[in-house]
N, C-alpha and C positions, 0 to 999 in steps of 0.2 A: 421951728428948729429947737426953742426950747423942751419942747417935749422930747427928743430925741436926744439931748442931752444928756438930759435925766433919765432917760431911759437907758443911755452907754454906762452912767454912772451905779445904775441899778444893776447889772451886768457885770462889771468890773470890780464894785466895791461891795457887793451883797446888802445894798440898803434898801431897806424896805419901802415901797413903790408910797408914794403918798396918795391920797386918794382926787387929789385935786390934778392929778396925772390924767385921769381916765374922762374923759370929755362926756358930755352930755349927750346920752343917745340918740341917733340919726333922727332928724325930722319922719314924722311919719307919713311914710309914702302913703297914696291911695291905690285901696282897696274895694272893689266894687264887684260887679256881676260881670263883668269880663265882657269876652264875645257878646252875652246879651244886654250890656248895658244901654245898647240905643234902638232896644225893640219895646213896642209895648206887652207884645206876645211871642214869648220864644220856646214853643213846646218838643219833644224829641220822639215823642207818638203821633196819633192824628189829629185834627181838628175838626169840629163840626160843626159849625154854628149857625143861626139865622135869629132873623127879628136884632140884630144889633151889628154896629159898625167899630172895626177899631180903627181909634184916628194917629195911631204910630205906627210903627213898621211890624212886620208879620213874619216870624219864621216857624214852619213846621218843618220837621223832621219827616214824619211818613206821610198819608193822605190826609188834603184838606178839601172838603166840602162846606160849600155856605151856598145858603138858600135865604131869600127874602121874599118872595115871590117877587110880581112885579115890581114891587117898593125897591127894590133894591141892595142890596148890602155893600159897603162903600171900604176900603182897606185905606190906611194912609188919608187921613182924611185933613190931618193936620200939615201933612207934607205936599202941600198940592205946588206945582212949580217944580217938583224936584223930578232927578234923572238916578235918583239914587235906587237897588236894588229894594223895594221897599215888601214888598210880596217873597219870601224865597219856601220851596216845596220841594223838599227832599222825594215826596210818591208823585203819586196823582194829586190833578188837581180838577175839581169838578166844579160846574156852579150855574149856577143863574142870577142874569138880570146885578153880578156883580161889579161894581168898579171899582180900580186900582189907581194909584197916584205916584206915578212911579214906576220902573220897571217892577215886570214877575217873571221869576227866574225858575223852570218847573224843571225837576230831575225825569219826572218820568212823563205819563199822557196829560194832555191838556183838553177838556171839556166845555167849554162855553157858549151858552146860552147869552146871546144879545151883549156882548162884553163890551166895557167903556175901558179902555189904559190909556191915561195919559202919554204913558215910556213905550216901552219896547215889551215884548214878549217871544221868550225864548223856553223852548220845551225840549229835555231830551227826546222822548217817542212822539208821538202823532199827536197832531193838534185840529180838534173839531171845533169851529166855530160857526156861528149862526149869528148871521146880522151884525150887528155893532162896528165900534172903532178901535182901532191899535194905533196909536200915532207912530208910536219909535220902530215901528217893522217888526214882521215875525221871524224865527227863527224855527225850524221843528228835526226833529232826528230821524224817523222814521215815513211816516206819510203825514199830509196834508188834505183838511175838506172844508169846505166853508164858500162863502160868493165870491165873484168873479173879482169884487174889488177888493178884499181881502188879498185873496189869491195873487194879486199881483202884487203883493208887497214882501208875501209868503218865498222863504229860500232855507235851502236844505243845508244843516248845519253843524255844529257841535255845542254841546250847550255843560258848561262848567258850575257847578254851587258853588257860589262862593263862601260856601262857610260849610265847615265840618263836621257836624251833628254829635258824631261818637266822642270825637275828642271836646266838643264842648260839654257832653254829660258829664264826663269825667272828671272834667275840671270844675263844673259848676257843682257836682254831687262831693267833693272834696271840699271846694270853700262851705259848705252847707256842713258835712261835719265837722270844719273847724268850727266854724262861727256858734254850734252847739256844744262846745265847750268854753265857750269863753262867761268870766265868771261876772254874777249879776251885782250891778253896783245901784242899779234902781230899786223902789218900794212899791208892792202892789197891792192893792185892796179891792173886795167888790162889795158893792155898795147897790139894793135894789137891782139889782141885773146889768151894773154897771161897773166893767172890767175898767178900774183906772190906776193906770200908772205916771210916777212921776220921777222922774231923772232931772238930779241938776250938774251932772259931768257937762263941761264944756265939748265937748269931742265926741264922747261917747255913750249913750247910755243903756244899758243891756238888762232887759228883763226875762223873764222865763213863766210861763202859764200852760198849767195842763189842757189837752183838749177837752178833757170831761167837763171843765167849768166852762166851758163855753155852750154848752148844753143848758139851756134856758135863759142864756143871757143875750142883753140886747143891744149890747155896744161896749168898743172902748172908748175909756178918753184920760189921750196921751196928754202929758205935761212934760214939756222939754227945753231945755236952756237954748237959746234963740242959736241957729245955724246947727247945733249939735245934729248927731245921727241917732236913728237909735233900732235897736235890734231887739226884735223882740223873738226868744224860740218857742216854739211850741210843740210839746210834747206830748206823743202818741202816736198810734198809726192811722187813727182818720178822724176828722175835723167837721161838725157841721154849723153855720152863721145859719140863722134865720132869722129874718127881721131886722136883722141889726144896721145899725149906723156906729159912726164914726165921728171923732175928735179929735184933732190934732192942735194943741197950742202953743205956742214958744216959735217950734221950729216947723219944718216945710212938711208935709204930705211926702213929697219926695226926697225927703231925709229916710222915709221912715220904712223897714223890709223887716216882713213876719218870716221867719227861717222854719221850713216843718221837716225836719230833717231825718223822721221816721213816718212819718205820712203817705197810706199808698192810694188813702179816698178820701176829698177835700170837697163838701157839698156847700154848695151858696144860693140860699133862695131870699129873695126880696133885700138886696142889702148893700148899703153905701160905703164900700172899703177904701178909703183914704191910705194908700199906702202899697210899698211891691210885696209880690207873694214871692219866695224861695223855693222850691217844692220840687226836684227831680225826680222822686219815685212817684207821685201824687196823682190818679186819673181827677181833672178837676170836672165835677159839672155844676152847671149853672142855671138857674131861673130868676131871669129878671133881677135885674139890679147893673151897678155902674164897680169897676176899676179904676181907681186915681192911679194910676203905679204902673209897674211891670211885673208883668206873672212868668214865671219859669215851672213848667211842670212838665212831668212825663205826655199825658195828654189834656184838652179839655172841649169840654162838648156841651151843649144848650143856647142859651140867649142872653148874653152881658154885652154891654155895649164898654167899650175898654178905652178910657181917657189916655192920651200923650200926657202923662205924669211920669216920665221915666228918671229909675232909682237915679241921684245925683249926690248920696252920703259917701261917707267914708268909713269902710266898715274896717280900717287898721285895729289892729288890738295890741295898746300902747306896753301891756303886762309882757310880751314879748318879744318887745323891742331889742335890739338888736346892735351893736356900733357899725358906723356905716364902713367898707373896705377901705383898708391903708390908714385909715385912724391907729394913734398910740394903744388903745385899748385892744383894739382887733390886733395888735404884731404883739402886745403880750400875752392874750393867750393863744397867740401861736408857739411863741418863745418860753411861755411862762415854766417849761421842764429845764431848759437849762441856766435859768435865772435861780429857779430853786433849787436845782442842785451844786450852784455857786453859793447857794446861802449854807447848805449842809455842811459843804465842802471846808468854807471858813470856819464854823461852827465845831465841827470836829479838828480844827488845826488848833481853835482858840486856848 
């Protein structure tokens, strides 16, 4: 109440507001990858991949195919016990010898080759099966083909994404150009082929590296105040790692998301990346190598095997902090036109 006080008195008697009036701005909400924050892969093109496993949840946008051959390729590998949508396929979904931990939720045909699902499988159009298991029942929209034991679990149905593809580009291609304006408060150096930076912001630390210097280089290594985030953008329109490895110290792997916010081709061959990719306009491909993190990109295609490291920072940017609503500060500069035009007002009577 005493702010409101002061604040009638600043009104009535034209005195100038003190600054121990205006409250400490809002705690800083968290800010993170939205809709994608609990995938390990969440692309809005296709997927391709074989020879590797992701052990998080999986969302494509158009068609995914994966191929391992007999070996297998394994979705959700980390989620095993769950009923959760962990496969979602905006196209087709084609594959072999795959399995899933978890429901797979397919918008259009369904293709499988010997399939293992833990969950359920629901297809909008036709669903081909051969051999294998569905525990949780099928679903399909169109026709049905597969074994007799299949088949009896097989029923005609309607089948919902649960999640919105277009409006997640949009929002996740938005937070990627803000987050590439935010201004760098870390130091970077390269040293031997060695990209390192060091951030000691308790919350936040932000650096910025062209793509061209990644061009013969052979790793970062981050340095970060213990629990902090940190953002690193990268700048240009395509990106290529070879060889490279990774370093993160202070703070987590999963603190840490590279933002390529002009990037429309991101190549990775042989390479240990500790950390989420940002990447909406980006076709990503891959040869051999591992993902700590969550990758967000247009498409990606090849052979990575993709770790359940899902981003868990805060990417708030404290420079544009804001009063939280109904605070004194937020009703003065709502009010603050006729506050000062009571100060004119007295001012010219004086």
């Amino acid at each position: 109440m005493k702010y409101y006080r002061a604040f009638r008195q600043f009104l009535t008697a034209g005195v100038v507001v003190s600054a121990t009036l205006i409250p400490v701005m809002a705690h800083a909400q968290s800010v993170n990858l939205g809709v994608a924050n609990d995938f390990n892969v969440f692309v809005f093109g296709d997927q391709t991949q074989s020879g590797a496993d992701v052990q998080g949840r999986d969302a494509v946008g158009g068609n995914a195919y994966f191929d391992n051959g007999s070996a297998g390729m394994a979705i959700a590998t980390n989620r095993t016990g769950s009923t959760t949508d962990n496969l979602i396929v905006g196209g087709n979904y084609t594959n072999r010898y795959n399995t899933v931990y978890g429901n797979t939720v397919v918008g259009g045909n369904t293709s499988w080759v010997n399939p293992s699902d833990t969950g359920s499988l629901s297809s909008g159009g036709s669903v081909t099966l051969t051999d294998g298991s569905v525990n949780g029942g099928i679903t399909y929209g169109t026709t049905f083909s597969g074994p007799s034991y299949l088949a009896s679990e097989a029923k005609k149905g309607t089948t919902t994404l649960p999640l919105d593809f277009n409006a997640a580009n949009t929002a996740l291609t938005s937070l990627s150009n803000s987050l590439s304006s935010y201004l760098v408060n870390g130091s970077t150096t390269i040293t031997s082929g060695t990209i390192n930076m060091t951030g000691t912001n308790s919350k936040l630390n932000i650096f910025t590296v062209n793509a061209s210097s990644l061009v013969g280089a052979t790793g970062f290594n981050i340095n970060a105040t213990a629990g902090s985030t940190v953002l690193v953008n990268v700048i240009g329109s395509s990106a290529t790692f070879t060889n490279f490895q990774m370093n993160v110290n202070g703070t987590s792997m999963q603190n840490v998301l590279f933002n390529f916010n002009q990037a429309t081709a991101i190549n990775l061959t042989n390479f240990d990346f500790d950390g989420s990719i940002l990447a909406t306009k980006a076709n990503v491909s891959t040869t051999y190598g591992h993902l700590n993190g969550t990758l967000v990109a247009e498409s990606l295609s090849g052979s990575m095997e993709s770790h359940d490291k899902v981003f868990t920072g805060n990417l708030y940017n404290p420079t544009t902090a804001v009063p939280e609503a109904g605070t004194p500060a937020l009703l003065l500069g709502a009010l603050l036109p006729t506050g000062a035009f009571v100060i004119a007002r007295r001012r010219k009577q004086a």
